[in-house]
C-alpha positions as CSV (number, residue, x, y, z in Angstrom):
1,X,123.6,89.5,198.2
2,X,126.7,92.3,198.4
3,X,126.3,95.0,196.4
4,X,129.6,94.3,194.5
5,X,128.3,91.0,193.6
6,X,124.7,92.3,192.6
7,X,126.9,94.7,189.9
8,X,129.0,91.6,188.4
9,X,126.0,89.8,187.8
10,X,124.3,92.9,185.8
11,X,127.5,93.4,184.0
12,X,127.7,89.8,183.2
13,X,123.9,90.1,181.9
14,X,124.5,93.0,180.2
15,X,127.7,91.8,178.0
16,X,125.7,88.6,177.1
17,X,122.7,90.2,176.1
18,X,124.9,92.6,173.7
19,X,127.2,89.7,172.4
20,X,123.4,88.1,171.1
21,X,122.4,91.6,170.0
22,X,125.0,92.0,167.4
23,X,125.3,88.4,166.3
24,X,124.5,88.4,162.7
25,X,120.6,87.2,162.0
26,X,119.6,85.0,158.9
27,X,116.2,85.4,158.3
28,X,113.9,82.5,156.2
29,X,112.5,83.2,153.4
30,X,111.7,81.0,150.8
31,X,113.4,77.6,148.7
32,X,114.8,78.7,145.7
33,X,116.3,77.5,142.4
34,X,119.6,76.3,143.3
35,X,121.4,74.5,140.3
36,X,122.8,77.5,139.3
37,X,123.8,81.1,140.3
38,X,121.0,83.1,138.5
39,X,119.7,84.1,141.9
40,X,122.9,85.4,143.2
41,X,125.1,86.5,140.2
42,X,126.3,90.0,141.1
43,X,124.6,92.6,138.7
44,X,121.1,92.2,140.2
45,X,119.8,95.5,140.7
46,X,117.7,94.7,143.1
47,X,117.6,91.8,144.8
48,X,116.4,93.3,147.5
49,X,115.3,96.4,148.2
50,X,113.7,98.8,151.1
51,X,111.1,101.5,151.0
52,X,109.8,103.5,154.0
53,X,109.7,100.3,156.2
54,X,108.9,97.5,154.0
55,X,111.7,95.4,152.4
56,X,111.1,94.0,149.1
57,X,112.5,90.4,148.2
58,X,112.4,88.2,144.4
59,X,113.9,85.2,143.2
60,X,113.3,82.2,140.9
61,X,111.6,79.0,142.9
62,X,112.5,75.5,141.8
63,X,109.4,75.9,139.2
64,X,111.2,78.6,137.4
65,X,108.5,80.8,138.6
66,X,109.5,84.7,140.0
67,X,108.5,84.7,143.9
68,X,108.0,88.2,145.2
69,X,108.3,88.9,149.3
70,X,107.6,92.1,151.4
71,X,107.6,92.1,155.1
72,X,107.9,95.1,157.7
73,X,111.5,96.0,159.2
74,X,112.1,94.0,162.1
75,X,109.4,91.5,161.5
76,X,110.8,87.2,160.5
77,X,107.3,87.3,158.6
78,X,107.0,87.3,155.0
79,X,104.3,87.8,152.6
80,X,105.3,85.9,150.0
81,X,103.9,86.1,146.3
82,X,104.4,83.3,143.5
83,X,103.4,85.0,140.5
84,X,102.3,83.9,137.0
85,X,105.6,85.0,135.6
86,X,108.5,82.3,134.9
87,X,112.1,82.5,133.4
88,X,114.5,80.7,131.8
89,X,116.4,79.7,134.9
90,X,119.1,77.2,133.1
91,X,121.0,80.8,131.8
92,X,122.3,82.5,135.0
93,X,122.5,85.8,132.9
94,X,118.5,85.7,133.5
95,X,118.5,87.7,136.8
96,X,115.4,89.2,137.9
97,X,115.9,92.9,139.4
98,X,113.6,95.1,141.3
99,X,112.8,98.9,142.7
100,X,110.2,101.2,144.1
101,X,109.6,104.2,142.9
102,X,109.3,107.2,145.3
103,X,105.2,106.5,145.1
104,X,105.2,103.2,146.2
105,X,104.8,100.8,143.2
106,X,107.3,97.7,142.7
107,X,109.1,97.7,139.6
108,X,110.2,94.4,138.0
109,X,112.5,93.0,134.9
110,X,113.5,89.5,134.2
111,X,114.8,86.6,132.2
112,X,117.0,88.3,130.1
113,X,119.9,87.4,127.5
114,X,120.2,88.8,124.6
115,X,115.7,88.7,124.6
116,X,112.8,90.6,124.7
117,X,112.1,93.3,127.5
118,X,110.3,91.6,130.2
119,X,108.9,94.1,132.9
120,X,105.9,94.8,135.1
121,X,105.0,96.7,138.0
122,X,102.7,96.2,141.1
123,X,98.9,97.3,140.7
124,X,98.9,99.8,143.7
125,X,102.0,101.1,146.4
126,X,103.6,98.3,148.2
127,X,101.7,95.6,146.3
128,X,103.4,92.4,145.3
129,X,100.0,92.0,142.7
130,X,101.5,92.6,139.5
131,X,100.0,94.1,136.4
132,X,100.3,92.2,133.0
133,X,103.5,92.7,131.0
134,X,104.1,95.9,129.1
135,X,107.2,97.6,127.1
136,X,108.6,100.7,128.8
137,X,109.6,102.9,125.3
138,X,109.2,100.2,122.7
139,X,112.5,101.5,121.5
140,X,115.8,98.7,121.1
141,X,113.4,96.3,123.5
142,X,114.3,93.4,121.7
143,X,117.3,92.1,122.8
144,X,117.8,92.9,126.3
145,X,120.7,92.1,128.9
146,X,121.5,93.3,132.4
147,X,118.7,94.9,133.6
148,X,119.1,97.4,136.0
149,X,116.9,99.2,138.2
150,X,118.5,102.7,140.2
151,X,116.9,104.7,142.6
152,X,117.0,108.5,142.2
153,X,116.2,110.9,145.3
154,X,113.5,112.7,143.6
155,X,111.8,109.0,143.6
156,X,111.9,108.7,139.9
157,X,114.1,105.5,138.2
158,X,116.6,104.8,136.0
159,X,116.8,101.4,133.7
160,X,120.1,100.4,132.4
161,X,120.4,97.8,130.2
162,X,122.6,96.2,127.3
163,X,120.7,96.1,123.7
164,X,122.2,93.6,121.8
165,X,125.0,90.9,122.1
166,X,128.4,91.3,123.6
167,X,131.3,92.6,121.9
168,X,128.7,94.5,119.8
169,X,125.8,95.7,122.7
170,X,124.3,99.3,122.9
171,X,124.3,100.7,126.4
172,X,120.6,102.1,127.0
173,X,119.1,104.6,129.8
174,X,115.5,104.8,130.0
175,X,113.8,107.3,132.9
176,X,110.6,106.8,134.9
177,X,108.6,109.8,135.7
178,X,106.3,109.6,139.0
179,X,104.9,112.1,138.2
180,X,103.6,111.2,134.4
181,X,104.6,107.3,135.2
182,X,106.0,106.9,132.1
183,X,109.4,105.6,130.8
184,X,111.5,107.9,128.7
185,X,114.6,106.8,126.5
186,X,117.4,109.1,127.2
187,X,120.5,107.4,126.2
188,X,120.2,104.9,123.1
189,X,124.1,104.0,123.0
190,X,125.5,106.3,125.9
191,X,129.0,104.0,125.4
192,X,129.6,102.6,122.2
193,X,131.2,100.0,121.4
194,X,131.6,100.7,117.8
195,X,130.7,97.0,116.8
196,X,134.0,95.8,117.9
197,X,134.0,96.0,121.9
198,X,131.3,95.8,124.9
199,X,131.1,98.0,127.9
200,X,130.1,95.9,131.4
201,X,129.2,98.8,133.5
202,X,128.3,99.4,137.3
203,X,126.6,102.4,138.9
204,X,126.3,104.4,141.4
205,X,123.8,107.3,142.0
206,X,125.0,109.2,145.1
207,X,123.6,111.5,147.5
208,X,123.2,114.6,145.3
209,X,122.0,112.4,142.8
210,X,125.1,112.4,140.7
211,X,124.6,108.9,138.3
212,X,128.7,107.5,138.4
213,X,129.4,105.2,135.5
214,X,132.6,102.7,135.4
215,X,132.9,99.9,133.1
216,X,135.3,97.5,131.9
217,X,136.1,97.0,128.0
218,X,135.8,93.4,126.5
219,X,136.8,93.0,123.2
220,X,135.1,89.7,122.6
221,X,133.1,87.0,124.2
222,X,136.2,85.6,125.7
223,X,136.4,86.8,129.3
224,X,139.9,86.8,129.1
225,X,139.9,90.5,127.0
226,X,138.2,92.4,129.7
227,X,140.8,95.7,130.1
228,X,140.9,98.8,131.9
229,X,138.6,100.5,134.2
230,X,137.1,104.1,132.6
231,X,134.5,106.0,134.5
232,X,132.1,109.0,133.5
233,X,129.7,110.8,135.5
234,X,126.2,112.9,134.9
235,X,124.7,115.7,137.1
236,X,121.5,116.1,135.2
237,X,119.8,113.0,135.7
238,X,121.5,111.0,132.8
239,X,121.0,113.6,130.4
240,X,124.8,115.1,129.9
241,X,128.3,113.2,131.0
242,X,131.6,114.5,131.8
243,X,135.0,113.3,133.3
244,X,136.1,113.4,136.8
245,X,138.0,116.4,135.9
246,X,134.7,118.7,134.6
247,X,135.3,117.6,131.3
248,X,132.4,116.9,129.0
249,X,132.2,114.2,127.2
250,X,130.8,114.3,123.4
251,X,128.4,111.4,123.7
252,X,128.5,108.5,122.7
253,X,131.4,107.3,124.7
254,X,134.3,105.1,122.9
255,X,137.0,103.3,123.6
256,X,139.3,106.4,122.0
257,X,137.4,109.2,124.1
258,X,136.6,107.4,127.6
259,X,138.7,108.8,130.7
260,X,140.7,105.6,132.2
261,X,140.7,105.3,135.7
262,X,143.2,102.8,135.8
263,X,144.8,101.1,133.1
264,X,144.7,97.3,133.2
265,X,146.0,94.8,130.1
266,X,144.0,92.1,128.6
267,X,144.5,88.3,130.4
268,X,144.9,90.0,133.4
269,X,142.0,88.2,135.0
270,X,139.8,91.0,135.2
271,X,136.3,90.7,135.9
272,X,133.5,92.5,135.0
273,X,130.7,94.1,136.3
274,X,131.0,94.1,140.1
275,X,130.7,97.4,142.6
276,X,130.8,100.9,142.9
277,X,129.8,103.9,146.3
278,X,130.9,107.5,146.3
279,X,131.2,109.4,149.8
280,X,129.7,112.6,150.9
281,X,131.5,114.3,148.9
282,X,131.1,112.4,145.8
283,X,133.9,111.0,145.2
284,X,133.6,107.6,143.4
285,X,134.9,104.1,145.1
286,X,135.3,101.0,142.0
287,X,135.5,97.8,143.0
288,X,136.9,94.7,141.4
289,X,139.6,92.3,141.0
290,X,142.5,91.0,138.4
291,X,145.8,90.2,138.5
292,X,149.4,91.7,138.7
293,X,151.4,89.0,138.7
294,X,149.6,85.3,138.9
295,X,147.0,85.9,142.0
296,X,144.0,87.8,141.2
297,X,143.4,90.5,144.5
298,X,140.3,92.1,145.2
299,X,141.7,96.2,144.4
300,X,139.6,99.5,145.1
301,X,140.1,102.3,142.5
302,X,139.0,105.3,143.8
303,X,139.7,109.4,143.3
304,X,140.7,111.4,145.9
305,X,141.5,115.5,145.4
306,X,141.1,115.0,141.5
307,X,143.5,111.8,141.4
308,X,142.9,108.2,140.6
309,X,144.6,105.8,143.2
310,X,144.2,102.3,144.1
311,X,144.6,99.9,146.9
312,X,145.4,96.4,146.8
313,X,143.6,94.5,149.5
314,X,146.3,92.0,148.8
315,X,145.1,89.0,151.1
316,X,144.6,86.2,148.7
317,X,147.3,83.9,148.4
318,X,145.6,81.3,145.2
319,X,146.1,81.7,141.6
320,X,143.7,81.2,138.9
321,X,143.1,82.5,135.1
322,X,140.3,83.7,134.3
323,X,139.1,82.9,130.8
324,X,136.3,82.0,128.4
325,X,132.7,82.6,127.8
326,X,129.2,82.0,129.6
327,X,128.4,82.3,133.5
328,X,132.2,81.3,134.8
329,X,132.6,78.6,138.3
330,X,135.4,80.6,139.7
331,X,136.9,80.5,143.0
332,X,136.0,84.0,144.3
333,X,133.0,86.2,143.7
334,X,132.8,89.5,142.5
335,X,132.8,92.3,145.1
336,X,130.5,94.6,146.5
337,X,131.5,97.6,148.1
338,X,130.4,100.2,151.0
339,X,131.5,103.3,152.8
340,X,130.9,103.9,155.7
341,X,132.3,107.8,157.6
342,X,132.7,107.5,161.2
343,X,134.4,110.8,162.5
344,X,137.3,111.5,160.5
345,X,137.7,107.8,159.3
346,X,136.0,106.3,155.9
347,X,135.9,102.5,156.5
348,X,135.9,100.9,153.2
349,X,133.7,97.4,153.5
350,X,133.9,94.8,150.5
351,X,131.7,91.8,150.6
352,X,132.9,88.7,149.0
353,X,133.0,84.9,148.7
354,X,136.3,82.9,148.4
355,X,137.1,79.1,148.4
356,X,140.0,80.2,150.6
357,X,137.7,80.7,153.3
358,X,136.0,77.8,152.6
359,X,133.2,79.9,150.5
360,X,131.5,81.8,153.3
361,X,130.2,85.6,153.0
362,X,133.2,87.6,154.0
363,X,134.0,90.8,154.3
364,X,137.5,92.8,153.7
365,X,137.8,96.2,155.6
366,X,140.2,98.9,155.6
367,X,140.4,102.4,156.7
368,X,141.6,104.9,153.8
369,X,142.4,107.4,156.6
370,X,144.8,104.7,158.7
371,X,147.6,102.9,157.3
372,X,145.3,101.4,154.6
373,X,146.0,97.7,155.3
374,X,143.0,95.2,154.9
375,X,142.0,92.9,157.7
376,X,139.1,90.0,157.0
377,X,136.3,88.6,158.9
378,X,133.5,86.1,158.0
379,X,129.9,86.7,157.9
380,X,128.2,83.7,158.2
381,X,129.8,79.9,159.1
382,X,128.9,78.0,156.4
383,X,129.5,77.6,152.4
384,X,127.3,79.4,150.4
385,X,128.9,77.7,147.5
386,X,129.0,80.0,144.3
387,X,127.3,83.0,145.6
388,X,128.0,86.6,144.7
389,X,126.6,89.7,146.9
390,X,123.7,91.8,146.8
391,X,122.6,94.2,149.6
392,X,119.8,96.7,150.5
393,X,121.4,99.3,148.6
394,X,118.4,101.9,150.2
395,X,118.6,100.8,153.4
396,X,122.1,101.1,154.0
397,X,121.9,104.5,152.1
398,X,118.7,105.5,154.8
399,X,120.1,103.7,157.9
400,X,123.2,102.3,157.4
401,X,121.9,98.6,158.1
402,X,123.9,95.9,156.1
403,X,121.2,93.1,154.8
404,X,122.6,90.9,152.6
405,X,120.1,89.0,149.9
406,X,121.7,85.1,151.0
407,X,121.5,82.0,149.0
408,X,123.7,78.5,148.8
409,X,123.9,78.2,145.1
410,X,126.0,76.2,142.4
411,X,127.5,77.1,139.4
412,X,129.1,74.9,137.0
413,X,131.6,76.5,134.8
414,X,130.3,77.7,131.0
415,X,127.0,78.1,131.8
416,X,126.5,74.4,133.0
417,X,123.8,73.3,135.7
418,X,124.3,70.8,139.0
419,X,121.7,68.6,139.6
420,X,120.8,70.3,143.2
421,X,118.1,70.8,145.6
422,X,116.0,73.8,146.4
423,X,118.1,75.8,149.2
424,X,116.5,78.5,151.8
425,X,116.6,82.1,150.4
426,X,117.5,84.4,153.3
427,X,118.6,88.1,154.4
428,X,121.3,88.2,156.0
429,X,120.9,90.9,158.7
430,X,125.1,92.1,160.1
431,X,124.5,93.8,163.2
432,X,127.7,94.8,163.6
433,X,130.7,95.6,161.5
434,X,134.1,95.5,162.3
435,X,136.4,98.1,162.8
């Protein structure tokens, strides 16, 4: 064989070997409960999760029972847990979230709205065996909402969660000490509603460990009065808050003394709860969507040298309203978001689900440092019906590896179930994202 020819047939080996190298991987897990979106609703914090190299895993079975899974990096093999706990799977509010602390042990909260605390933790470090159920403070643990594990780098946690019902709900911040391992209340109503409005927040704790806070304002059950986007932010762990601008805050935070980000009407389709990252440099990234004129568009508010701006992905072309109360079946998720800073560039990366593209995981991308216009590519090739994202958050902090927590799920609008089968849990693995 020529020489030449010997070299076209290692390049042509080469090049196909890569192409399967950065195909995106969906990795079995286990059947889960299907008939509505519990598993996949987007303020799960965690559904998945990675520490050292051992990635965590929970959902709800077709039993209504919590499955826990833990299998090495790299590895298709799980070790998968049913354990004695069960929730109330018909309420898609009733997420289960996890975390590890920075000694090992699983954290776990679940079946939540408007209940009891419900939490546990593993026996021993990177055990799935679960101790019995215990309270964390015994303080405002009796009607719980949103649960919300976060990660900070010392390796102690934060729990948010929502004490009492919305348009009238507390927001509460208890810390976990590795070191004592015990929980601490340290905010008992850090934004108050003052009986008349909610906060639905998202987080973000960054780098230097800086906890960013952005909510949404409903005024009522309705859906529909969801306005404006307000952010605060806390250096110390949770303890103190201030505004982007240094500013403290006198705590709590209402509706007449919260810094808006960006000012949004009622009925404007805005949703609630959804996504935040900061950069390096700790700047804050919001995601969500609503509408300027009848088409709801995904839209990143974000502050750059001390001012708020925004950009409009501005690719969907469908209209709806959104409006009303319980879990909604509406045509697009709500978005994650990532950053990601290669050289001078900070690619933006939102993950989403859409009917336009036939309900498949896609993701929008943009670079902030180009021309900022938004270009979209799909994840996987088929529906995952009602789905909403949720990634290894401390992985792609660690590594910068997308895995995506995957699930074909229903919803039916108002908190209604379909009459469905068990579907495969998976993680998602993206090799390689677009540029």
């Amino acid at each position: 064989m020529k020489p030449y020819f010997y070299k076209i047939l290692v390049f042509l080996f080469l090049s196909s070997f890569s192409c399967v190298a950065q195909k995106n991987v969906e990795i079995p897990v286990g059947n889960g409960w299907s008939s509505n979106s519990v598993n996949t609703v987007k303020f799960r914090k965690n559904a998945l999760t990675t520490f050292r190299d051992f990635q965590f895993i929970a959902y709800y079975d077709n039993d209504s029972r919590v499955v826990l899974g833990k299998r090495k990096l790299n590895s298709s093999k799980w070790e998968i847990v049913k354990t004695p706990y069960s929730g109330n799977v018909k309420d898609a509010h009733n997420t289960i979230s996890i975390a590890i602390d920075g000694d090992g042990y699983l954290h776990i909260s679940w079946d939540h709205h408007d209940t009891k605390l419900r939490y546990a933790k593993s026996k021993s470090p990177l055990s799935l065996d679960l101790s019995e159920e215990e309270s964390m403070t015994g303080i405002a643990e009796e009607k719980v909402t949103y649960p919300e594990f976060h990660n900070l780098p010392n390796g102690n946690l934060l729990f948010f969660y929502r004490s009492g019902a919305s348009g009238r709900g507390n927001m509460i911040i208890n810390s976990y000490s590795i070191k004592n391992r015990k929980w601490s209340q340290i905010q008992s109503n850090l934004v108050n509603g003052e009986e008349q409005r909610s906060a639905y927040w998202q987080a973000k704790i960054d780098q230097k460990g800086t906890i960013h806070l952005s909510w949404v304002w409903r005024e009522s059950w309705d859906v529909s009065t969801n306005h404006d986007i307000c952010y605060a932010r806390s250096k110390d762990g949770g303890l103190t808050w201030e505004k982007s601008n240094g500013e403290k805050y006198n705590l709590p935070i209402t509706v007449a003394s919260a810094e808006i980000a960006w000012k949004i009407p009622e009925k404007s389709s805005l949703i609630n709860q959804t996504s935040m990252t900061a950069d390096e440099n700790g700047n804050p990234y919001i995601a969500n969507y609503w509408s300027e004129n009848t088409i709801p568009q995904f839209q990143i508010v974000y502050l750059e040298n001390g001012l708020w701006k925004k950009s409009n992905t501005g690719f969907r072309k469908t209209s709806f309203y959104l409006g009303g109360g319980g879990t909604k079946k509406i045509p697009i998720s709500r978005p994650d978001l990532l950053i990601k800073k290669d050289g001078n560039n900070r690619y933006l990366y939102l993950l989403f689900r859409d009917a336009e593209r036939e309900n498949k995981v896609s993701v929008a991308y943009s670079n902030l440092g180009g021309n900022n216009s938004w270009k979209v590519t799909d994840l996987t090739t088929e529906s995952v019906g009602e789905w909403e994202p949720n990634y290894d958050i401390s992985l792609w902090e660690k590594q910068k590896k997308l895995h995506i927590f995957l699930q074909n799920v229903n919803q039916v609008d108002g908190e209604g179930l379909a009459k469905s089968e068990p579907t495969m849990v998976k993680v998602l693995e993206v090799n390689k994202l677009p540029k």
